[in-house]
N, C-alpha and C positions, 0 to 999 in steps of 0.2 A: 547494506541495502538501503536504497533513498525512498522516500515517498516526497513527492513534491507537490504544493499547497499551490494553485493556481485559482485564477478566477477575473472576471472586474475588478475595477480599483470601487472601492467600498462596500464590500459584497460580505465583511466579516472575516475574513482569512487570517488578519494578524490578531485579533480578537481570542479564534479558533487556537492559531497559536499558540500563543501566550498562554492561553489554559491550558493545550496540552503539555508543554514543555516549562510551563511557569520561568520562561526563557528571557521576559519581559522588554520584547520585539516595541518598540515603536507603532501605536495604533489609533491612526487620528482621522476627521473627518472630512479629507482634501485626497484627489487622487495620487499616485505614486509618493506617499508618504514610506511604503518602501522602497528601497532602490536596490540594494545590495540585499541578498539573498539571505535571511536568519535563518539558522540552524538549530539544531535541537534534539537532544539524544534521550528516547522515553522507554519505560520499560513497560514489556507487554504483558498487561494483567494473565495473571494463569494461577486457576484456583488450585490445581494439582500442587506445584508447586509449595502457596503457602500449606497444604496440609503434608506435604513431605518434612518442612520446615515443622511442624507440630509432632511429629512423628519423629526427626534426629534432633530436634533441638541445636542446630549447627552453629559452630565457631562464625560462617561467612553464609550470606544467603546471597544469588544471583539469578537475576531475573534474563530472558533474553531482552535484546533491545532492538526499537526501531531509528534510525537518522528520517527529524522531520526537516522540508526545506520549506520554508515562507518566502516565494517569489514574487516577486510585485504583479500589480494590476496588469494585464493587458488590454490594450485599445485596440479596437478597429486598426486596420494600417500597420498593427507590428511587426509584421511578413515584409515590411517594407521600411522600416525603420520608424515609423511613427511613436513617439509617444518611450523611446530608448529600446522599443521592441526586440531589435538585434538581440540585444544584450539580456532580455529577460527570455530568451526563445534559446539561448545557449545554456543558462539555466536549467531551463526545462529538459535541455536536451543531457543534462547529466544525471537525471532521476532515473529510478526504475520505473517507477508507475506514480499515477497525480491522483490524489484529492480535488476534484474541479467543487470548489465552491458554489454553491450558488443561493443568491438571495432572491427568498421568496418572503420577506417582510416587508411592511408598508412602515415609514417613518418620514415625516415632512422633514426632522432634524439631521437625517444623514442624508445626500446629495447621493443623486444616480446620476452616474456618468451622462445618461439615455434620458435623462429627464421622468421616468417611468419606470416601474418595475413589470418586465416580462422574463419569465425565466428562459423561455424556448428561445428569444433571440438572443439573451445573454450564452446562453451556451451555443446558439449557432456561432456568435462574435468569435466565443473562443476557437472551437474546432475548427473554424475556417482558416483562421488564423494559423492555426498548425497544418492544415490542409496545403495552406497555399505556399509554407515554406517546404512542404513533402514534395508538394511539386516541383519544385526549382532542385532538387537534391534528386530527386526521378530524374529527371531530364537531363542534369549530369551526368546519371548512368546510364541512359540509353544512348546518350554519346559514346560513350566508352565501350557499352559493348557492341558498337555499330562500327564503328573503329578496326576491333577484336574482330568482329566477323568478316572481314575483309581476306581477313586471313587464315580465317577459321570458323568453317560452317555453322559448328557445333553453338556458339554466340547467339547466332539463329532464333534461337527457343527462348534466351535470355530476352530477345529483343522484344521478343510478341511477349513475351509475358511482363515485362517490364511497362513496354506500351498500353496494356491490358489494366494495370494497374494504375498509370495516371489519366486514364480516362474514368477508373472508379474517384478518384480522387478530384478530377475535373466535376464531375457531378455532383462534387459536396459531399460525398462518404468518407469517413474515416479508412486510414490502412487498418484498422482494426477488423472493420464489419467487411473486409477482404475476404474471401475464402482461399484462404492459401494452402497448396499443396502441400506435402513436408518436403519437398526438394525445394516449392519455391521459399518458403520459409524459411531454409537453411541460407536459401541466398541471398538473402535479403536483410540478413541478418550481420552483415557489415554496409547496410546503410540506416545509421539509426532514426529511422520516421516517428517523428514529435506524434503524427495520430495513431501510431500502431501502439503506444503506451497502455494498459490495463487500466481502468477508470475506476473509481469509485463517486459518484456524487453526492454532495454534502449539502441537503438541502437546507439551509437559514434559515429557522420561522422564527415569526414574534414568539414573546413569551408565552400568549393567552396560547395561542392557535397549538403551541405544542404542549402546554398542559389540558388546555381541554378537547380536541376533537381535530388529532393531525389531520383526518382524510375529508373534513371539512376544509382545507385549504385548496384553491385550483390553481394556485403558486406550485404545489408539492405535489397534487394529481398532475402536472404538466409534465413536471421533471422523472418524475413514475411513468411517463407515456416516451417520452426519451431511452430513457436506461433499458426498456422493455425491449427497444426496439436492436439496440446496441449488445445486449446479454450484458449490461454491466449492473453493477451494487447500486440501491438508494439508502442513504442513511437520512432520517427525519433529524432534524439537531438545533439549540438554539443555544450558539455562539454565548451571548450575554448570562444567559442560564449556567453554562457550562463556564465562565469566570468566574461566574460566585463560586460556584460548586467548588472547582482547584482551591479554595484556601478556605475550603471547612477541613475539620477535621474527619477521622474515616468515621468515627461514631455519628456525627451530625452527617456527614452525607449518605449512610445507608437509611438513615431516617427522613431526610429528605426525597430520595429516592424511592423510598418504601410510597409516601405521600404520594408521589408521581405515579404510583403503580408500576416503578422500573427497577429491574434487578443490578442491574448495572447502566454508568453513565456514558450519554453520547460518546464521550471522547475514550473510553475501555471501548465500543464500539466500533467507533472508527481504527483504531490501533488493529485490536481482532482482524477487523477485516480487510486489513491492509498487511496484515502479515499474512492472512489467505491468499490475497489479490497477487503477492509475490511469489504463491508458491512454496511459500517456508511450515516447516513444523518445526517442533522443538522433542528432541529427546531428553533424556532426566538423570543425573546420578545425584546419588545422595548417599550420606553418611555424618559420620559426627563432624568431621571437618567442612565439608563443605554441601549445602542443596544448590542446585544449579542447572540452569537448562541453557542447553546448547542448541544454537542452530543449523536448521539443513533446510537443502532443498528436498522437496517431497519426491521420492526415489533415488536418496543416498544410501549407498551398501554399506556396510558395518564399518570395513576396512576405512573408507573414507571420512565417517563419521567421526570414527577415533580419532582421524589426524585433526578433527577441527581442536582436540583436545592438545594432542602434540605431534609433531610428524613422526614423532618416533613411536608412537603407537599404535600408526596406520603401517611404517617401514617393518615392522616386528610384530603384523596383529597374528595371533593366534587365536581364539574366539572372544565371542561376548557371550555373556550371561546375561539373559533379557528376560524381566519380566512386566505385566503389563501393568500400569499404574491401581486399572481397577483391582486384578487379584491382588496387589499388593495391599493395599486401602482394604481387601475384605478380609486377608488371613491376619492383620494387623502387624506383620514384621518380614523381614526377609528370610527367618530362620523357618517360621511358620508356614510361607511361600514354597520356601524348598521341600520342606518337608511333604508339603501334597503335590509334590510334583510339579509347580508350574512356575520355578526358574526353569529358563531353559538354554542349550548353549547354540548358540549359532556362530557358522562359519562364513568365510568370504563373499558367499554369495547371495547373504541375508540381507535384506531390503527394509530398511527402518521404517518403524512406524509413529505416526505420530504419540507423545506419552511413553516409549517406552522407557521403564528405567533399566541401567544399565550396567554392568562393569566390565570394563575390557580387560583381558589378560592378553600381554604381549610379552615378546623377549628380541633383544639387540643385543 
């Protein structure tokens, strides 16, 4: 699963980066100093985890993980090749869902594309930009299924609702903020639309403005009147803060943090909630050899679950034995667990929950 890092060119994103993946991405004061898309593979903080790890003492500990992608700036005109736009709008179009950057700090020493910092039209820039390449990718299909229906009534329905859709997008809406049917949404879903992507926005503050009084910024109340409107994430975040922070140590940055009155940092934040935005939980096994969370979609059945472990434990499941992280953490062992009852076994048609720990029994 991708998360993809968009935004303006100087808006903080290779910054962001670099700290989360200490990947150490190229990050300079001129636009498209990216061009080529940096990558970056980060593990998703989970407190469960380290106390499973406290609890077997294991040989191997593994955390799940996210792929971050750092794509370059977008300009005005990228819908149109301006500025290598193609090339950065193909990118994006390989992500699951974007981190849209946006800068709400004032610096005379870093250059806004826009000469100003407005967050509302930096993110109109973006969305439109994606808007306008949905449209040409619409219009494609409403060819095709005008074609189709020539032949075949049934096309009909695809048409008007097709049509229905690039006039929301005409208007400057996101396919997101769409109300799609679950038929239209199944159909639609072999045309990959850059604005129907899951958002998260990643608001930039100076340093002052995010250690002393976020909702004193109208940088950050702008982009909080945006998200609201969209149902999507704000996260408050201050890029520069969060470099220092990646190369303290954990003891100096919980005490740093503590200072902040923050329990955890920006970028455990944004991770968190970009494996939400996906969709993902993690279920848990543990033992001496190895603590370990594995990933799923939220509503995978046991069966399926195991196979992310092996195929042949999904081809030969016989059950799971599930119990839930909290009862495990209060009876203080698995034997202690069973004993009051609350391992339990489930079959084929059990529906994972986020935390549960687990062992499968199969046979092949």
């Amino acid at each position: 699963m991708k998360l993809g890092m968009v935004g303006l060119p100087n808006v903080g994103k290779s910054t962001l980066f670099n700290a989360l993946t200490n990947a150490g991405a190229e990050s300079a004061n001129y636009p498209f100093c990216t061009i080529e898309p940096n990558v970056g593979i980060v593990s998703v903080p989970d407190e469960r985890l380290d106390k499973l790890k406290e609890m077997y003492n294991p040989d191997k500990f593994t955390p799940a993980t996210l792929e971050f992608v750092d794509i370059a700036g977008l300009v005005k005109g990228a819908s149109k090749g301006e500025g290598l736009g193609n090339k950065f709008l193909a990118n994006i179009r390989e992500v699951d869902a974007i981190v849209h950057v946006v800068r709400c700090f004032e610096d005379i020493d870093i250059i806004h594309v826009d000469g100003e910092i407005n967050p509302e039209r930096d993110i109109e820039t973006i969305d439109l930009e994606l808007i306008f390449s949905d449209i040409e990718m619409v219009d494609r299909r409403i060819d095709r299924a005008k074609k189709a229906a020539k032949g075949d009534k049934k096309f009909l329905a695809e048409v008007e609702f097709l049509e229905a859709l690039k006039q929301h997008l005409e208007e400057g809406h996101s396919a997101r903020s769409f109300d799609f049917t679950e038929e239209q949404a199944e159909l639609i879903k072999t045309t990959p639309l850059l604005s129907a992507k899951p958002v998260i926005y990643a608001a930039n503050l100076c340093e002052d403005d995010f250690k002393n009084n976020i909702e004193t910024s109208v940088h950050y109340k702008k982009v909080c009147e945006i998200a609201k409107r969209e149902n999507a994430a704000v996260l408050p975040i201050c890029a520069q803060l969060e470099a220092e922070i990646s190369d303290m140590s954990d003891e100096d940055k919980a005490m740093f943090l503590s200072e902040l009155g923050l329990e955890v940092s920006g970028l455990d934040r944004i991770i968190k909630e970009g494996y939400a935005l996906l969709g993902l939980i993690s279920y848990l096994t543990a033992g001496q050899p190895e603590v370990r969370a594995w990933t799923i979609t939220n509503g995978t059945k046991a069966p399926q679950a195991a196979g992310k472990i092996h195929t042949d434990f999904e081809r030969g499941f016989i059950r799971a034995e599930v119990v839930s992280f909290d009862d495990l953490m209060e009876c203080g062992s698995l034997n202690a667990a069973k004993e009051k009852g609350l391992v339990r076994s489930e079959g084929k048609e059990y529906v994972m929950n986020d935390g549960d720990v687990v062992l499968f029994r199969f046979n092949v």
